[in-house]
Residue, then its C-alpha position, 0 to 999 in steps of 0.5 A: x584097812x577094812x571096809x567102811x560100813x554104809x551110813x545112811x547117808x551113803x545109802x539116800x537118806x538124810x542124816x537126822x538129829x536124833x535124841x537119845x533118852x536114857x543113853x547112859x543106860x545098859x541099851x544106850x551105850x551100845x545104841x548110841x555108836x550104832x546111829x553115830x556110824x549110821x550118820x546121825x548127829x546124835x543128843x543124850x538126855x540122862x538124869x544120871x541115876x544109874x552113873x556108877x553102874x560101869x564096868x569096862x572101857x567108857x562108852x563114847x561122849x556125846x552132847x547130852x542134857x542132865x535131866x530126868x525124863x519127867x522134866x523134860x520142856x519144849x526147848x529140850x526137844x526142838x531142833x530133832x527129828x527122831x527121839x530114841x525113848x529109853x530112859x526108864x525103870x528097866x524090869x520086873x524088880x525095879x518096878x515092883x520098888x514103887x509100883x506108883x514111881x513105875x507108872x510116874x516114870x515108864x508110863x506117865x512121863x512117857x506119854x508126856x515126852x511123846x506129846x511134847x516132841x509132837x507139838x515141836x515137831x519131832x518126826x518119829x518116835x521109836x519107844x522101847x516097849x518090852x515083850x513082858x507084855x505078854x506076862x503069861x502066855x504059856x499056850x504057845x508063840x504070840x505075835x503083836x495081834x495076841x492078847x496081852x497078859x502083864x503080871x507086873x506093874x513094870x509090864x502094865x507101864x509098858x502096855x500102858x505108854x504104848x497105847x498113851x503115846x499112839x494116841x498122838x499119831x499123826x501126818x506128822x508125827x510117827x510113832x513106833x513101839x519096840x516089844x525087846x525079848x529079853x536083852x543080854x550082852x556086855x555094854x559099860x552100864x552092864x545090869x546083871x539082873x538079865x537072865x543071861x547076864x546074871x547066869x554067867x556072873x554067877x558062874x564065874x564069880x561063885x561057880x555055880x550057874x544059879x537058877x532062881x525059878x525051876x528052869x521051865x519058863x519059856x524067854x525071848x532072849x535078845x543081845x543089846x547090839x540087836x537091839x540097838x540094830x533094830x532102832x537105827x533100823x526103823x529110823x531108817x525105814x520108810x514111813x508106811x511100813x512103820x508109822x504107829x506100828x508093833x514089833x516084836x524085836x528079836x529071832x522067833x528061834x531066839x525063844x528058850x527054857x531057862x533051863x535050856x539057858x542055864x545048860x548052855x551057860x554051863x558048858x560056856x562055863x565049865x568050871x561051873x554047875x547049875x543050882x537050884x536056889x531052895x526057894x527055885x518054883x515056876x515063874x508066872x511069867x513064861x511067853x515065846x513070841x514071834x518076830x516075823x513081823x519086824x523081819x518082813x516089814x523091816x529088812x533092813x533089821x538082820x540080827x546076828x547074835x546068837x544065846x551061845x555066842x553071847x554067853x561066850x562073849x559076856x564071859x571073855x569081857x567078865x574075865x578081861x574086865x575083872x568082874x568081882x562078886x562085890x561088883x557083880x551082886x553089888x553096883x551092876x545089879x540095879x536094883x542093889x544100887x536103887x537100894x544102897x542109895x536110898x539107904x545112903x541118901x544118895x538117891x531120893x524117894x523119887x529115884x532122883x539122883x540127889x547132889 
């Protein structure tokens, strides 16, 4: 029998009731195991929007509220102390469907839920910012103190609901910001549009690694247990370290060319050449970040995976889980979702899952 994993409770601190929004998405489904081993009684709130998008075994259940973030009340959010703020459009192609829906949803609703939780009480509020931020910053490592540079309406809503929901800072309410690399790794909502992810599918489902820019931008690069690592982290953490703070999430090694990614996915691969689609020319969107920040203030926070090994393990679950091209270019890639269910009146104009 191997060794139980300390909870938090284990280790002095007290178990929290913890609300995790968008815990049905691709970060969710590997976040929430991860605090319910930690200790915390944890709540999902998802408006469902992404629900078919499975691949792989179920991810464990736990209460939840079907709702969209955008109308969350008082009474869904009394009784917890932390909020773990996921729930959102989760990149650059999704965002640029409706750049005006972006902002309602990453930055507006956000801002919104951060307000509600301070006026009920809720502690601390860890928000799922990203490193796209930085957009184009291509003369050398940036850390939290760097200008930003946001090339997309996603990364403006980014910038924008970091700085809307600081402003409700207090004695009693702490928020914290989580600036993600660039995730990859297997979870049950798999989105097959993340660099490594899609890289990898491509190669076992049409042999080719399949490079859409010319490979010289540079990506942090995070797997999504890290992550979810780096949120039960900061829960965790004591208050002076964290309260209204910036983290870069991610390994200041952990930052790649994608050609560097797309040779590593080949030699994981095979059977599989990288390509070059005809249409393949810089990206605007090249940054590398430093993530000492987060390794000196929380300790606690030691990620583990590697590019290499993530590859490899995102091509035995590929393989073990029967990817096909049809799921892999169809249900798994968000933005084909978005599109086939607007199309096929399943999804509404406002990106409401309809009944």
């Amino acid at each position: 029998m191997g060794r139980r994993l300390a909870t938090l409770a284990d280790m002095g601190w007290p178990v929290s009731r913890v609300l995790v929004t968008g815990h049905e998405g691709y970060i969710g489904c590997v976040l929430v195991p991860q605090l319910v081993a930690a200790g915390h009684e944890v709540v999902g709130l998802d408006s469902g929007l992404f629900r078919s998008c499975t691949i792989g075994p179920p991810a464990p259940v736990v209460p939840s509220i079907t709702k969209d973030v955008r109308d969350v009340e008082a009474s869904d959010l009394e009784g917890f102390d932390a909020i773990c703020h996921l729930a959102g459009l989760s990149n650059d192609p999704l965002g640029d469907l409706d750049p005006s829906l972006t902002a309602a949803i990453n930055h507006r609703a956000s801002v919104r839920l951060a307000e509600i939780a301070a006026g009920v009480g809720v502690e601390r509020f860890v928000f799922s910012s990203s490193c796209s931020i930085y957009g184009s910053s291509p003369g050398g490592i940036v850390d939290e103190t760097a200008p930003i540079n946001p090339v997309t309406p996603y990364g403006f809503s980014k910038i924008h609901a970091e700085e809307g929901i600081s402003a409700f800072a207090s004695d009693d309410f702490s928020p914290i910001h989580l600036r993600n690399a660039t995730a990859y790794g297997f979870s049950h909502r798999l989105r097959a549009d993340l660099v490594i992810n899609n890289l990898v599918g491509y190669a076992l489902t049409q042999g080719r690694v399949f490079m859409k820019s010319d490979g010289t931008p540079w990506r942090p690069l995070i797997h999504i247990q890290d992550i979810a690592r780096a949120f039960v982290a900061v829960l965790a953490a004591p208050r002076e370290r964290v309260h209204n703070e910036v983290f870069n999430v991610g390994l200041t090694d952990e930052n790649y060319q994608i050609a560097t990614v797309a040779s590593i996915v080949e030699q994981v691969v095979p059977s599989a050449s990288i390509e070059l689609a005809e249409t393949a020319g810089p990206d605007i969107r090249d940054y590398r970040v430093d993530c000492g920040k987060i390794a000196s203030e929380v300790p606690e926070f030691r990620p583990t995976w590697t590019v290499e090994a993530g590859a490899r393990e995102l091509a035995t679950e590929y393989q073990s889980n029967g990817l096909t091209e049809d799921g892999f270019l169809g249900r798994l890639m968000r933005i084909a979702h978005l599109k086939s269910g607007l199309a096929a009146g399943k999804i509404s104009s406002e990106l409401r899952p309809e009944s």
